[in-house]
C-alpha positions in Angstrom: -26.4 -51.8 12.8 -28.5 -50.0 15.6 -26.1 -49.3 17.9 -23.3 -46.2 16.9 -20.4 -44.9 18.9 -19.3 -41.6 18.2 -16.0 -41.3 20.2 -13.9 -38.1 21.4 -16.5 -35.3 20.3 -16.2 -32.4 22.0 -20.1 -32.2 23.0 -20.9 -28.6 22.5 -17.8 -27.7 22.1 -16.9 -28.8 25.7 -14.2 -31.8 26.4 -13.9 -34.7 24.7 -17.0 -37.5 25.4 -18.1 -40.5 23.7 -22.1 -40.7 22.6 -23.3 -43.9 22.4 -26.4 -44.1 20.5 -29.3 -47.2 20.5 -31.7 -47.1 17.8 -33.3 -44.2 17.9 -32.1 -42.6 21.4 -29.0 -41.1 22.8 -28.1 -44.5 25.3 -25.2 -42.9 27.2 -22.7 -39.6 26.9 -19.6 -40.3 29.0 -15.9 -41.1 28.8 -14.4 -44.4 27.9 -17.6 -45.7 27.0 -17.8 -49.4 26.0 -18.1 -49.5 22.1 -19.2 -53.1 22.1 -21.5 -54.1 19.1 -21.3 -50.9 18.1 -20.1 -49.2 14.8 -17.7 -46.3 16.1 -17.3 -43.2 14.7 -13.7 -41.3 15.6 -14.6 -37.8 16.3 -11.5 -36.3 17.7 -11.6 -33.0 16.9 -15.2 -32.4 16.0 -18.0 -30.7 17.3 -21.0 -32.3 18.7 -24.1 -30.3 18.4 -28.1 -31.2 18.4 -29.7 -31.6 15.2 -30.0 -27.9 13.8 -33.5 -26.7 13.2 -34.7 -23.8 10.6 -37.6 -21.9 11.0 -37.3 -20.5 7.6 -37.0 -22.4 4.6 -38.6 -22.2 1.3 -38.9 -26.0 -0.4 -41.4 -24.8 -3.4 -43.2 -27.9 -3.6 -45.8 -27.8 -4.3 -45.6 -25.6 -7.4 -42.0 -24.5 -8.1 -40.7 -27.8 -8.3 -37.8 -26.3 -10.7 -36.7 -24.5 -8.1 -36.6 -26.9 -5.5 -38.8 -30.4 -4.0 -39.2 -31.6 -0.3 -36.7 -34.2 -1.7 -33.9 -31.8 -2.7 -34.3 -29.7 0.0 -34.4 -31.9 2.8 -31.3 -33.8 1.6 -29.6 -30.2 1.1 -30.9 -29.7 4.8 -29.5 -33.1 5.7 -26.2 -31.8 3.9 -25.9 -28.5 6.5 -26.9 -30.4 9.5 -30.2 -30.3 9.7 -32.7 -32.6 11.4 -35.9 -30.4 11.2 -36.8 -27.2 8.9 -40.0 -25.2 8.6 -41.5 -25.0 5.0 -43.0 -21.3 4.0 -46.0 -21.1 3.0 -45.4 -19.2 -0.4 -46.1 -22.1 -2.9 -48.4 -22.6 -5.3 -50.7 -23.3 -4.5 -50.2 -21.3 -1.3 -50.4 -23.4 2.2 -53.5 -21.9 3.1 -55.9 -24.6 3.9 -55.1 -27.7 6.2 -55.0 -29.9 2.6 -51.6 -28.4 1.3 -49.8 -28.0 4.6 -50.8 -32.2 5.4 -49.1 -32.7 1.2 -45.7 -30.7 2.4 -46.0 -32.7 6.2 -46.5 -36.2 4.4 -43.8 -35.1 1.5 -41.5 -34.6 4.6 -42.0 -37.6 6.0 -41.8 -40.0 2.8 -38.0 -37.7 2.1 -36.7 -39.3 5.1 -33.8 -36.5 5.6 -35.3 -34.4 8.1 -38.0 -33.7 9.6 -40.5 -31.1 7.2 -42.7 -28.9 9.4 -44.6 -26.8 7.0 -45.8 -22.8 7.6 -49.2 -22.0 7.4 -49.8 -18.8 5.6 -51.9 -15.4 7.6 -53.9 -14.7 5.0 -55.6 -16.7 2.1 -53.4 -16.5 -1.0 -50.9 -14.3 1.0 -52.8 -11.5 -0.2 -53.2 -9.3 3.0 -57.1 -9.1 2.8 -58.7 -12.2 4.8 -57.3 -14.6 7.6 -56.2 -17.9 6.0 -57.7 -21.1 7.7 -55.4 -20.7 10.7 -57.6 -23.4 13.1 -57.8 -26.1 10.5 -54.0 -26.2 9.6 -53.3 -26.2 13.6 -56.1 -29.0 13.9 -54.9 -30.5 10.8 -52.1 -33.4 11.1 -49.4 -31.2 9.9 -50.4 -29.8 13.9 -49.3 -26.4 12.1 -47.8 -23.9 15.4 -45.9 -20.9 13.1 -48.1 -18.7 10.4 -46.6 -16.8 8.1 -47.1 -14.6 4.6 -43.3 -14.8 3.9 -42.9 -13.4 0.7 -45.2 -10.5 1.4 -45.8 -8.6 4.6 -49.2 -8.7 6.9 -49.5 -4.9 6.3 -53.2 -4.3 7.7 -52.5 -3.5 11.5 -56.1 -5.1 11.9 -55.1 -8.1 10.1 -52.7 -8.3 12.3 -54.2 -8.1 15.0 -56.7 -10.2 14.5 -53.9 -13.4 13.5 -52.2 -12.9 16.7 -55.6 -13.1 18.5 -56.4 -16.1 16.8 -53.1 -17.9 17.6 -53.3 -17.3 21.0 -55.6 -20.2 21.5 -53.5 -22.9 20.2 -50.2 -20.9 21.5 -49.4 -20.5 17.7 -47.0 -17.5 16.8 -46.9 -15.1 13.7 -43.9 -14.3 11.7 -43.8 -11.2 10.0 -41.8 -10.6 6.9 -41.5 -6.7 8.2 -41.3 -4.7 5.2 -44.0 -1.8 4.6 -44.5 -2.1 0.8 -45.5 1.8 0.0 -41.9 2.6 1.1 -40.3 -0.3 -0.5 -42.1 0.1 -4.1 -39.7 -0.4 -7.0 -37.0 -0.8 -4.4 -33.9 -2.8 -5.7 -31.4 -2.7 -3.0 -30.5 -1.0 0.3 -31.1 3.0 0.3 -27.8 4.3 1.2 -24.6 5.4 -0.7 -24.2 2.6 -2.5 -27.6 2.6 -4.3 -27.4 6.0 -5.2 -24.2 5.5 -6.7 -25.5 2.8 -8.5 -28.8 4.4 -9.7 -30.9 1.5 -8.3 -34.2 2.0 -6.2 -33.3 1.9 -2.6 -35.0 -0.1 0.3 -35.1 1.9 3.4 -34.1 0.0 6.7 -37.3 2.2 8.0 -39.3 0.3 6.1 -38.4 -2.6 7.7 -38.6 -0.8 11.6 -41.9 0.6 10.9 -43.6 -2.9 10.8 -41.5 -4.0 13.5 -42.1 -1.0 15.7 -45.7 -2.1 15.3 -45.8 -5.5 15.5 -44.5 -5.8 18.5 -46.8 -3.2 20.4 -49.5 -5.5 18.9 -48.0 -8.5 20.6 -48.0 -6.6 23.4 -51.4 -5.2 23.3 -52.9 -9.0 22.4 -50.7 -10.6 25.0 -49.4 -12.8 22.0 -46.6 -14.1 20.2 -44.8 -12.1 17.4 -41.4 -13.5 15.5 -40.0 -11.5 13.2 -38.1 -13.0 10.1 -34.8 -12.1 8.6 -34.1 -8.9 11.1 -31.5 -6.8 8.6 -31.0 -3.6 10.2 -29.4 -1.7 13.5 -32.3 -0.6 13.9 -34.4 -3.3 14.0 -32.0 -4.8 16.5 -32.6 -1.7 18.9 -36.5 -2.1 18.6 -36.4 -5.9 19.4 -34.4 -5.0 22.4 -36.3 -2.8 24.1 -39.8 -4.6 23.0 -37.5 -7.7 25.1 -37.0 -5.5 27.8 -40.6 -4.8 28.4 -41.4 -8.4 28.5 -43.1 -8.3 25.7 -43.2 -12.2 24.3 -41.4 -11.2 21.2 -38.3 -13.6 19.0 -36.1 -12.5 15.9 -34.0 -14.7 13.5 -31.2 -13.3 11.6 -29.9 -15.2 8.2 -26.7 -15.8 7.5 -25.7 -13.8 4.5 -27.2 -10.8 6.5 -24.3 -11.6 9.3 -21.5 -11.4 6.4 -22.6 -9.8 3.2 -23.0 -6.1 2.6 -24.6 -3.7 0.1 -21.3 -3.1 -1.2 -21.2 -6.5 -3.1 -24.2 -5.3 -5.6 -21.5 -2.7 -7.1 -20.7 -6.3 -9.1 -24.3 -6.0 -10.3 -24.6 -10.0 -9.7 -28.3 -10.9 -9.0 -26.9 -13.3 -6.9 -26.4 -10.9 -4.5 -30.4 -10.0 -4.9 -32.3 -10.9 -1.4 -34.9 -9.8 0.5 -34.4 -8.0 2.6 -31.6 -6.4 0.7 -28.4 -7.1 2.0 -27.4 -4.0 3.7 -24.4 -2.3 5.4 -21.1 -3.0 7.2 -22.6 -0.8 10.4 -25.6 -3.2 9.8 -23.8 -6.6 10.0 -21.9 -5.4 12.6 -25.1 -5.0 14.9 -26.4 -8.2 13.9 -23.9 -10.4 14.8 -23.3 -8.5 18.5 -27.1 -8.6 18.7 -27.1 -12.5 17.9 -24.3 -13.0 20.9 -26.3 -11.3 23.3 -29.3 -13.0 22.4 -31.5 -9.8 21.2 -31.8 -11.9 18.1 -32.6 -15.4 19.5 -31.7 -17.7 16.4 -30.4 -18.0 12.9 -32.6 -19.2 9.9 -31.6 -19.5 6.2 -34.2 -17.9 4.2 -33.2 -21.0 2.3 -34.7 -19.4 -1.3 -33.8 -21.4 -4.3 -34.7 -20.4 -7.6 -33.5 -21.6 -11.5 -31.1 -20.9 -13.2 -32.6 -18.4 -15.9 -34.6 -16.2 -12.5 -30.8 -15.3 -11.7 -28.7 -14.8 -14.9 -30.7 -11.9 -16.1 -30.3 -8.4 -15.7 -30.4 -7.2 -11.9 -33.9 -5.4 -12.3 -35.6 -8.7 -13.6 -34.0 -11.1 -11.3 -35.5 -13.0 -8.5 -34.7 -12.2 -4.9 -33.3 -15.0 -2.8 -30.4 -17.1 -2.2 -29.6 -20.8 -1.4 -28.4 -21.1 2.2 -29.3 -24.7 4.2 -25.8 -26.6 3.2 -23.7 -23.3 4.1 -25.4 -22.0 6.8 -23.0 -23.3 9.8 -19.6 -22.4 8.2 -21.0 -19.3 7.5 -21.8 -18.6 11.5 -18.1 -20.3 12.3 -16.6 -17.9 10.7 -18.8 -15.1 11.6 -19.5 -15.4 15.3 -17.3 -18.4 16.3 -14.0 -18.0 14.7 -14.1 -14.2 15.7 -14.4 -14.9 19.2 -18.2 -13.4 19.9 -19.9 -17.0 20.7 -18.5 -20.2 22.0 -20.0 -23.7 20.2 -22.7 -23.9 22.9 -24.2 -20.8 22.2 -24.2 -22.2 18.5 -26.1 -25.1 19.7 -28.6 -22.6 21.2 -29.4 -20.3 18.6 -29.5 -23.6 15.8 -31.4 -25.7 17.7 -32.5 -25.0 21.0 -34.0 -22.0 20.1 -35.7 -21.9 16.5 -37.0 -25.1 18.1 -38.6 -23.7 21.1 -39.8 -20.9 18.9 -41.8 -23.5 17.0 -43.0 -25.5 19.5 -41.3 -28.5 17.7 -41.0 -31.4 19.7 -38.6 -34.3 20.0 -35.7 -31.0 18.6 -33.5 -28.8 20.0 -33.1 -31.5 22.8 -30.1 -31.5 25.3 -26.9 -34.6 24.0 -28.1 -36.7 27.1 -29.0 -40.4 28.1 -32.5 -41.0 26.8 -32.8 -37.9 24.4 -33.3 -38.2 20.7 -30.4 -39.0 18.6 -30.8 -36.0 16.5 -27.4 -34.7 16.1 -25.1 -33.2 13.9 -21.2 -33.9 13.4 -19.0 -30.6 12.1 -15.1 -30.5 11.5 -14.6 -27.1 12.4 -10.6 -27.3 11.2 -12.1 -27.6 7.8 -11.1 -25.2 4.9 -12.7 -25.3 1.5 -14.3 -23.6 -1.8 -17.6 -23.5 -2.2 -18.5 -25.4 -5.3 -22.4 -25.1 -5.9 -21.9 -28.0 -8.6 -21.4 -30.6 -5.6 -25.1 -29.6 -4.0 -27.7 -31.7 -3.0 -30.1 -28.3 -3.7 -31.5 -28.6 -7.0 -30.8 -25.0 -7.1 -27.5 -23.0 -7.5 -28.0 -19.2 -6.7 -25.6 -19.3 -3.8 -23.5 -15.7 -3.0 -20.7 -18.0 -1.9 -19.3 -19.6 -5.2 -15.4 -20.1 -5.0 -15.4 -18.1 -1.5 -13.4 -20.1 1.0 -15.2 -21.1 4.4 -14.8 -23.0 7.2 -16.0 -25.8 8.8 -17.7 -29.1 7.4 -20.1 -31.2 8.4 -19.0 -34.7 8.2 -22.3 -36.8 9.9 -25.9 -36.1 10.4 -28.4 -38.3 12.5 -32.1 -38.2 12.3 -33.0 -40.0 15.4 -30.0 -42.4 15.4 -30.1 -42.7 11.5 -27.2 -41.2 9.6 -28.3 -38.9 6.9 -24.6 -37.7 6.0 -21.5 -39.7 6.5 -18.3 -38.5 5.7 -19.9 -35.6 4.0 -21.8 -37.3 1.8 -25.9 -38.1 1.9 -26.2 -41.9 3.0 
């Protein structure tokens, strides 16, 4: 059936509309909207938002396929209410050259669950010492717009430099994993109280505002883009503000398990809780989430980072850093921004999907619920309270930090371009 009626949704959070949809387009938003030939959908209740995007997700394929494929992830992605996410570069082999990121684009689009937009890596084998092939991937049909050594930071300021340069022709933009690895050497958690309480190796947040600090005076000096991934500290916040209030053409994303968790969960000594960057303090959280409300940090991306079983139930110096995060991603910002009153459902819509979008110069998402418009959309029941069960995922990993934790919200359809990828929960 190509015609769908999704009646009552509060569109952004707004009042109550109907969404007709026809084939692959949003055909008309409106009240009392004829549902004729159509299969409706009664959405009373629920929030209408665009398709969310990610800028930051790790799929593994190819390479890690234990960990995680374009499949499983995309249908995980589907799961969260997703339409689109970006696919780091850190696989193996790395997506250096335009003939790995056109494998992850065309393992995308065969998946079917959302649109795959892979990251091309800075430097050849992430390694810091030469650029990677940064024309061929944009030229390439992956049409490759964000670069990235994700994993590992672009650490030579010339390097650097000389990436953002490069980008500027095609208006590409760099994001840098900001984390200065002399300072950060044998580091196995936040430096602060807790870690030397603890005994473990501690990450200082400077580490983390040094590259920052730096970056973004490059940016500025190039006249180029700069996005920095997984902001973690107070202070970063502070130094993206004011590089935002010189102009300077510089974005931030913010996961979120750095907008909840703190350093004071490792005391459990669960690698679960093992992410870089480390989670980090209550003051820290706190910053984020007022930063993300006022738009200092423009979006929220997962860090989606799935690894097997036996990389996370080891001892918390040999386990792998990263947690799962595309199918909890938007109860996780209900409860943290929404549900404690700091952002309304339309600023939601803009940091999920009109931003990371724009950031990415991805077209066809991040599009306004209008007549004519893609139907990319997502459905959430935001009265919804339940446990999180990693058993029931469509990941093919399970290292998530929010087993048997309680959150809200759940979403109950997804639409890639008028075709449902969840109903009722559950991957069509």
């Amino acid at each position: 059936m190509s015609k769908i009626m999704i009646r009552g949704a509060k569109v952004l959070g707004g009042e109550p509309q109907d969404v007709l949809i026809d084939g692959e387009t949003i055909e008309a938003v409106g009240t009392g909207l004829s549902a004729e030939g159509a299969e409706v959908i009664e959405a009373e209740g629920r929030i209408l938002l665009p398709g969310l995007v990610d800028l930051h997700t790790h799929l593994r394929e190819p390479g890690r396929e234990d960990s995680e494929t374009v499949l499983t992830g995309t249908r995980a992605a589907a799961v969260g209410g997703f339409t689109a996410v970006h696919a780091m570069a850190n696989t193996f082999p790395v997506a250096d050259t335009a003939g790995v990121v056109e494998q992850v684009w065309r393992l995308g689009r065969a998946s079917g669950y959302c649109d795959v937009q892979p990251v091309g890596a800075v430097t050849v084998g992430l390694e810091g010492k030469q650029l990677a092939e940064l024309g061929a991937m944009h030229d390439s049909a992956a049409g490759v717009k964000v670069f990235s050594d994700d994993g590992k930071c672009v650490h030579d300021a010339v390097i650097m430099r000389r990436a953002l340069e490069y980008v500027k022709a095609f208006d590409g933009v760099v994001a840098q994993h900001a984390q200065e690895p002399r300072l950060t050497e044998g580091a196995q958690m936040n430096e602060g109280v807790v870690s030397s309480e603890l005994g473990l190796g501690g990450w200082p947040a400077v580490a983390e505002e040094s590259i920052i600090a730096r970056d973004v005076l490059l940016a500025a000096h190039v006249g180029s883009r700069v996005h920095i991934c997984h902001l973690s500290t107070a202070g970063s916040v502070e130094i993206v503000r004011w590089a935002k209030s010189k102009g300077w053409n510089v974005t931030a994303e913010v996961t979120p398990h750095h907008l909840l968790l703190t350093d004071e969960l490792v005391r459990t000594y669960n690698p679960v809780y093992k992410v870089n960057p480390p989670l980090r303090t209550e003051t820290d959280v706190m910053a984020l989430r007022e930063a993300l409300a006022d738009g200092t940090i423009d979006c929220v991306a997962t860090d989606h980072a799935p690894h097997p079983h036996e990389d996370k139930d080891c001892e918390w110096a040999a386990a792998a850093m990263g947690m799962v995060g595309l199918e909890t991603a938007l109860s996780v910002v209900q409860q943290t921004m929404v549900d404690t009153g700091l952002v309304d459902w339309a600023v939601v819509a803009d940091r999920m999907s009109f931003r990371p979008a724009a950031i990415g110069r991805l077209a066809g998402h991040g599009r306004p619920i209008a007549a004519g418009e893609p139907a990319n959309l997502t459905l959430l029941d935001p009265a919804y309270r339940g446990e999180v069960d990693p058993a029931g995922f469509a990941s093919r990993s399970r290292n998530t930090p929010y087993e048997g934790r309680e959150l809200p919200g759940r979403v109950t359809h997804t639409f890639l371009r008028g075709r449902a990828t969840v109903v009722d929960g559950k991957l069509a």
